[in-house]
N, C-alpha and C positions, 0 to 999 in steps of 0.2 A: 752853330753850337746852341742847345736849347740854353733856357733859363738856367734850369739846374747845375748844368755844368762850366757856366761861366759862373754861377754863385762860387761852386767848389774849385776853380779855377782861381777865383779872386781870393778863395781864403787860403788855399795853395802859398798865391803870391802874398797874402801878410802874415804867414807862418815864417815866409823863407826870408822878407824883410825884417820881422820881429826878433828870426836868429842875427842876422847879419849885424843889427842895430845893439843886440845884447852882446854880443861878439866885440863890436868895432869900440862901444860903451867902458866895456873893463877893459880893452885892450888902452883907453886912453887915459883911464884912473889907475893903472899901472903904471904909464910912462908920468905921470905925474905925480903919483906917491912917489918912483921910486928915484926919480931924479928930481922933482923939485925940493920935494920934502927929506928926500933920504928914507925912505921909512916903507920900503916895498909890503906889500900885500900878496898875501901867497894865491887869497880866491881867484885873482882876477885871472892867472892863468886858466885855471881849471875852467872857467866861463868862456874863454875863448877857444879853449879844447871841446867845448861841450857846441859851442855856437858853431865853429866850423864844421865840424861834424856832422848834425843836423845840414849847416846851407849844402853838403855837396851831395848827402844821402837822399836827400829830401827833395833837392832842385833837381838830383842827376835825372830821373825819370817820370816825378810827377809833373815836373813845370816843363822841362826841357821835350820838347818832340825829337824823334831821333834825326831830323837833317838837321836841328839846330846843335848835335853833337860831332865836333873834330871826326870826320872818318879819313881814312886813306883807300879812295875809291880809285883809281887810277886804272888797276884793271877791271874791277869791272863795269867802268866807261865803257870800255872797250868792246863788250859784246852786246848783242844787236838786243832789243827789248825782250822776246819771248824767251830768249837766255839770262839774261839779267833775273829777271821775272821769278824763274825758277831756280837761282841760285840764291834771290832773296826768300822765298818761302823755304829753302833746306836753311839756310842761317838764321833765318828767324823761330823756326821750328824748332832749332837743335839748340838756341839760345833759349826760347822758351820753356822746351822739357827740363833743362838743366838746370835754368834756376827753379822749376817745379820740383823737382826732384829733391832740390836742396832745400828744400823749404820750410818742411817738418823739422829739419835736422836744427834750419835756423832759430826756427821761433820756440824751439828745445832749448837752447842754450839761450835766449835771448830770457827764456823764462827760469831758466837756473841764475842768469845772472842778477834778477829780484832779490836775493839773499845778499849781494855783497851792495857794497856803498861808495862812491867817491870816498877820495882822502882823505879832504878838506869841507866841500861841503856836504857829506854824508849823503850827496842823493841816491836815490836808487839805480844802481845800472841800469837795471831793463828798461828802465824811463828813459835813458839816456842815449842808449843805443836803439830804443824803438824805432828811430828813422828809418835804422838797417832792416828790421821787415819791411815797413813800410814800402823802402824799394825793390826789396826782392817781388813784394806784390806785384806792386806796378810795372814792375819788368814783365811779368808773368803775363798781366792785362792788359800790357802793351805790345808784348808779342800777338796775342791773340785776338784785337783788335786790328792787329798790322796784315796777320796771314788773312783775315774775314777780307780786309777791302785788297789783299792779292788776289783772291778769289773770285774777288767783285767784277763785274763790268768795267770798270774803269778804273782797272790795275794799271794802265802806265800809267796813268797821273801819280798814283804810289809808289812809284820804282823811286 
């Protein structure tokens, strides 16, 4: 991994720690407004909506590499590499187009929803929900980084 991409790698992982902490943060000034004190606070929900959100949009494809995601590969264990091989460039390919495809449609509404606000703390959606392109990108560029080294010389280490 050059320089640059462990910088953006490391600030990856203190985005996805920063939500986690912002998250875990209100989620404990809740359980203690609302049972110590009696006297709940309504933000703290909304901050833990807002942080989990970001940790699973945000971690699912920029931090996460795809074997470090749950599959159910069982069958295709089962066939021999140069099958394998090209049954992952047709599923990577068809995932790829797909989320290209939906793409425009997303960061359309991501950018319609700039006008409206949380309920509570009036932020702006499009801020809120921007992790959501964020990962359709990284889907897109992690397809397309996955078929280049299917392509490559040393596609079964990639299987």
């Amino acid at each position: 991994m050059t320089n640059l991409g462990a910088k953006l790698k490391r600030g990856a992982e203190l985005i996805a720690a920063a939500s986690f902490a912002l998250m875990f943060g209100a989620f404990m000034i809740q359980i203690v407004s609302r049972y110590i004190f009696n006297a709940p606070v309504s933000w703290s929900l909304e901050i833990c909506s807002i942080g989990y959100i970001w940790i699973v949009f945000f971690t699912s494809n920029v931090l996460l590499t795809e074997r470090q995601h749950i599959v159910f590969d069982v069958l295709y264990q089962k066939f021999p590499p140069p099958q394998r091989r090209a049954l992952a460039v047709l599923l990577t390919a068809t995932l790829g187009i797909i989320f290209l495809a939906a793409l425009p449609v997303i960061l359309e509404y991501l950018s319609f929803l700039g006008r409206r606000k949380t309920m509570i703390l009036r932020l702006p959606m499009d801020i809120v929900y921007s992790c959501f392109g964020i990962f359709m990108i990284a889907v897109v560029v992690g397809a397309a980084v996955r078929l280049k080294r299917l392509f490559g010389a040393d596609w079964r280490r990639h299987l």
